[in-house]
Structure formats: C-alpha cells, structure tokens
Backbone bond lengths (Angstrom), bond angles and torsions (degrees), N, CA, C in turn:
res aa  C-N    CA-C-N  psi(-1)  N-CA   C-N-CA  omega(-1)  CA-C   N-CA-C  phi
1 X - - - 1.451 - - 1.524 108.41 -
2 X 1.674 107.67 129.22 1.227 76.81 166.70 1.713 125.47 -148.64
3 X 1.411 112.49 143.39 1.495 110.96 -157.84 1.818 118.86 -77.74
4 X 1.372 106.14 167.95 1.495 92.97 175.54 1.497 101.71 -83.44
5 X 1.229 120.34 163.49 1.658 140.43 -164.28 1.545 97.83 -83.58
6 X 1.258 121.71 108.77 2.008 129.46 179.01 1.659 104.98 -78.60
7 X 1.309 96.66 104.23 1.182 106.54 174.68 1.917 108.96 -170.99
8 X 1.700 96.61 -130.85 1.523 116.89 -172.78 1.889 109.15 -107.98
9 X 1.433 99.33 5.90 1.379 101.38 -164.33 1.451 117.42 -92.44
10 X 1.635 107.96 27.11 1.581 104.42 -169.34 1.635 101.74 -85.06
11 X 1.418 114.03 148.51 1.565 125.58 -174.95 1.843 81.14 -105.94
12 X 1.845 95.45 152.53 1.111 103.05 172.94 1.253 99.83 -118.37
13 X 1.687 122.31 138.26 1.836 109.92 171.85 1.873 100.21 -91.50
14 X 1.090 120.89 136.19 1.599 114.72 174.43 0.743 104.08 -63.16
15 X 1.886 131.27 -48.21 1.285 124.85 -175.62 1.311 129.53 -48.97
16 X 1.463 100.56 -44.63 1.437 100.17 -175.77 1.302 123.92 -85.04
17 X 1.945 110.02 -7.60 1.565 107.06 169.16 1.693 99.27 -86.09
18 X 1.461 124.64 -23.53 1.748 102.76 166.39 1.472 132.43 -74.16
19 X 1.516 104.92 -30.47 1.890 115.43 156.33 1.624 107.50 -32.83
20 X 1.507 105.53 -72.32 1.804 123.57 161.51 1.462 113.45 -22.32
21 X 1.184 120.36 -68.22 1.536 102.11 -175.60 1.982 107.49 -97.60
22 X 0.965 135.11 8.40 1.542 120.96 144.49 1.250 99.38 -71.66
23 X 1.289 148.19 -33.00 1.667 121.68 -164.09 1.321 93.19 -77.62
24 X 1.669 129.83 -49.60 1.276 132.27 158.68 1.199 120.90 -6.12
25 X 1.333 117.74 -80.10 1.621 128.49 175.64 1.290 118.46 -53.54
26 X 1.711 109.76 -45.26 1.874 104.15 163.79 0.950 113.56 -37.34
27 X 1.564 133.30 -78.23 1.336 145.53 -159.44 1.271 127.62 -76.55
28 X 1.532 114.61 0.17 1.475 129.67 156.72 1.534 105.73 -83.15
29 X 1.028 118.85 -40.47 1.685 134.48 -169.21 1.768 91.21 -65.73
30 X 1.478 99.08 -69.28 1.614 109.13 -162.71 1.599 113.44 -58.61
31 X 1.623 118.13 -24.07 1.500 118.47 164.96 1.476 122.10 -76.07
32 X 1.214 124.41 -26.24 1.126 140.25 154.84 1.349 127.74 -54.70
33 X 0.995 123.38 -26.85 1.254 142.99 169.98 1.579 122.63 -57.23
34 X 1.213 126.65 162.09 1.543 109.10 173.96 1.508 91.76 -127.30
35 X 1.464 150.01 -15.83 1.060 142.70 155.17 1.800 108.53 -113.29
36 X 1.345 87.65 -153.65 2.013 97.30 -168.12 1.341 79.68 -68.88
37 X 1.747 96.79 -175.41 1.493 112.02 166.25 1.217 117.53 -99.39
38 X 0.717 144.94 119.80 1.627 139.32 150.13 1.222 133.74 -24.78
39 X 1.277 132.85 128.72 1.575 121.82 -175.60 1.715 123.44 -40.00
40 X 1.884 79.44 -48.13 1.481 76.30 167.02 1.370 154.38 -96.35
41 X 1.451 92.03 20.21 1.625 114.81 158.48 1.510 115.58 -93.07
42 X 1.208 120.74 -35.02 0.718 101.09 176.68 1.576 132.20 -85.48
43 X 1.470 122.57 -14.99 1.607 133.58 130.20 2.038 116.26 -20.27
44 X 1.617 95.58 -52.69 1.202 103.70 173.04 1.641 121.24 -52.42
45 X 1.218 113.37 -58.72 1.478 133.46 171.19 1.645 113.55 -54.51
46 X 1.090 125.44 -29.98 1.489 128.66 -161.04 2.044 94.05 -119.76
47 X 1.255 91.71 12.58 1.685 93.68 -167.70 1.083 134.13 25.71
48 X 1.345 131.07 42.35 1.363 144.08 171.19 1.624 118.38 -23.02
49 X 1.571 100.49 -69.56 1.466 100.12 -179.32 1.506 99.90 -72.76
50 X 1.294 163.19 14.87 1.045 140.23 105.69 1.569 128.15 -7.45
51 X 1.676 88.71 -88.54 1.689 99.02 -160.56 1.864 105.94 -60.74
52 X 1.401 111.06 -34.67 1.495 120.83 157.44 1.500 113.84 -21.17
53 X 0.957 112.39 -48.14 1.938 127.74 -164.59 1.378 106.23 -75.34
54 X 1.789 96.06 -54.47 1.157 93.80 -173.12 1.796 117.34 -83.75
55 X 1.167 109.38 -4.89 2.033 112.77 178.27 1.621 91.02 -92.19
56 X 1.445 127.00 -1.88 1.142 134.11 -179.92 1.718 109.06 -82.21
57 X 1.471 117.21 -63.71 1.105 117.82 159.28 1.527 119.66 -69.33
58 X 1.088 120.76 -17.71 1.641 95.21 168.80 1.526 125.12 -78.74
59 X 1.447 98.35 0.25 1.567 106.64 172.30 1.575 115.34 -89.15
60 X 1.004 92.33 -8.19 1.882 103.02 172.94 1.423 124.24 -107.94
C-alpha cells in the first residue's frame, strides 16, 4: 500500500485548483437561482466571452 509522503511535498496543479473554483461559481450561481441555468448564464458565470476576447487578442 502505498501512502502519500506527510510533509511539505504537496504539488499544486493550477488547473485543477481553477477547474475547483468554476465548479465553485456554478454551484453558487445554480443555488441562487430559482430555476435551471441557462446556457447563457452559465457562459456568464464561467466567463466565456471573456476568455474568448482575450484568446482573441492573443491571436493578433
């Protein structure tokens, strides 16, 4: 068996602590809510047309 090592040796993935807080924001959004979400709320919440803009200008 074997355990992870108790100490200072934890790796952090960014990805997976930013995956972590969009589900965050879904499920703050989606309790808040009084019905489902909408696609385009939920685009809203995960800021889509954001990062869009910006993979927009980095292509220029």
């Amino acid at each position: 068996m074997h355990v992870a090592p108790v100490g200072g040796t934890a790796v952090q993935d960014h990805v997976a602590l930013a995956e972590i807080e969009l589900c965050g924001e879904l499920i703050i959004a989606a309790s808040a809510a009084e019905e489902r979400l909408s696609l385009e709320s939920i685009d809203e919440v995960l800021k889509v047309a954001e990062e869009r803009a910006r993979a927009g200008d980095a292509d220029a």
